[in-house]
C-alpha positions in Angstrom: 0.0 0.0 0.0 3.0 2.5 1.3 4.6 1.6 -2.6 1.2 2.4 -4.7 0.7 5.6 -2.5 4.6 6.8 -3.5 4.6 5.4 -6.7 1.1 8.0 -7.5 2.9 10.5 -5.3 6.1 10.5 -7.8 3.7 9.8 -11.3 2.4 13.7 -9.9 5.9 14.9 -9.5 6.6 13.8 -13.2 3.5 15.5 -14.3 4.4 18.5 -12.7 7.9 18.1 -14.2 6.6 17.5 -17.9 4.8 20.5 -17.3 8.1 22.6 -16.0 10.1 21.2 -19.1 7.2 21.4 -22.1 5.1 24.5 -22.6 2.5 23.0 -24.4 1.0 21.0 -21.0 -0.2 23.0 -18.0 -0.5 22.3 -14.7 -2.0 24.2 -12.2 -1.3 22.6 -8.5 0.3 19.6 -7.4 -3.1 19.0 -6.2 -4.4 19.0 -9.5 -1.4 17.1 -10.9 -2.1 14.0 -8.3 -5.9 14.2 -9.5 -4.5 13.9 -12.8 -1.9 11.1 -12.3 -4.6 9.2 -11.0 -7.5 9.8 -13.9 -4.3 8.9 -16.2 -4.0 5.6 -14.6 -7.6 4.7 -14.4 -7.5 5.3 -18.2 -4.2 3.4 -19.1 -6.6 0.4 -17.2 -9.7 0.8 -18.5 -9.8 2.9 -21.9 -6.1 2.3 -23.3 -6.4 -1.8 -23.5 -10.2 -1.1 -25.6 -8.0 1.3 -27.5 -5.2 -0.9 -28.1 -8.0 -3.8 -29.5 -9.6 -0.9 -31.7 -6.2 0.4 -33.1 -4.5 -3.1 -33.3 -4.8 -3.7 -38.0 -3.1 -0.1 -37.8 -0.9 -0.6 -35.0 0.6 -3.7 -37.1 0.5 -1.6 -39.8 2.9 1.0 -38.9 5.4 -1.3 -36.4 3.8 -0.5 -33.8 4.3 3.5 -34.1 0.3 4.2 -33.9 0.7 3.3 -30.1 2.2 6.6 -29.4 -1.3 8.1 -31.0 -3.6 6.0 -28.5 -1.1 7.2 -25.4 -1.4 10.5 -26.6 -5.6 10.2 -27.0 -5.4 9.4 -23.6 -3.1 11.8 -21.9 -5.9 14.2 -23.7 -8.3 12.5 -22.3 -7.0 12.8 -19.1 -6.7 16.4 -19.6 -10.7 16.6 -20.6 -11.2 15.2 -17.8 -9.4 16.8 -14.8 -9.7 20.7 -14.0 -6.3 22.0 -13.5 -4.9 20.3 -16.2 -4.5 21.8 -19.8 -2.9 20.4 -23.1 -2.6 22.7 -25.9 -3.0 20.4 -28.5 -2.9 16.8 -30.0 1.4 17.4 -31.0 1.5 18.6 -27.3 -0.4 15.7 -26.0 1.7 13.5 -28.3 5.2 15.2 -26.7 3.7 15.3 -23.1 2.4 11.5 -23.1 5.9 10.6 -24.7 8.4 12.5 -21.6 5.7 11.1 -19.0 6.1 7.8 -20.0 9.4 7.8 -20.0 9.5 9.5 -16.2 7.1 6.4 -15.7 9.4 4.1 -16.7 12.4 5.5 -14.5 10.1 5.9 -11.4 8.9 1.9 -12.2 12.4 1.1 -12.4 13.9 2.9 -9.5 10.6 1.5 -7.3 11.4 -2.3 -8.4 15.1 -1.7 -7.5 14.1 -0.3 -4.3 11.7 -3.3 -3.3 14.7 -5.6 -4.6 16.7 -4.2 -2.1 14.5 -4.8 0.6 14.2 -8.6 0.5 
């Protein structure tokens, strides 16, 4: 439980860093940007696999590529969907979903080291 609660608590901090280092996404409070770290997750569960399904002939169709385009649809969903955070545009969502997944990644990794170390 302590590991979910951090790992949401460092998702906001990237949000709020993607927002620091990219113009084109806002971010008005970290209050706002834990709101949103959390709407982005329940999409990535619920929305993103449907998505994924949906977009799979094209996906195949372009080496995988398109997947960028369904975590950018929902990074702008995300943004539809929480108040206090803004993305200017689909190439903004598509830049912003791109440097959040990456922060993602690091945090995942540096948490799974972390719980490694513990054992």
């Amino acid at each position: 439980m302590v590991g979910l609660l951090l790992r949401w608590l460092l998702q906001a901090t990237a949000l709020m860093a993607v927002a620091e280092l990219y113009n084109g996404v806002h971010v008005t409070s970290f209050g706002a940007a834990m709101w949103t770290a959390l709407v982005i997750g329940l999409l990535n569960a619920l929305v993103r696999p449907v998505l994924f399904v949906l977009t799979l002939p094209i996906t195949v169709l372009t080496l995988g590529l398109f997947y960028f385009v369904v975590n950018a649809v929902v990074f702008e969903m995300a943004s539809g969907l929480s108040r206090g955070f803004q993305v200017r545009d689909f190439g903004a969502a598509l830049v912003g979903s791109l440097l959040y997944s990456v922060a993602c990644v690091i945090i995942d990794y540096a948490l799974a080291g972390l719980t490694q170390q513990r054992r």
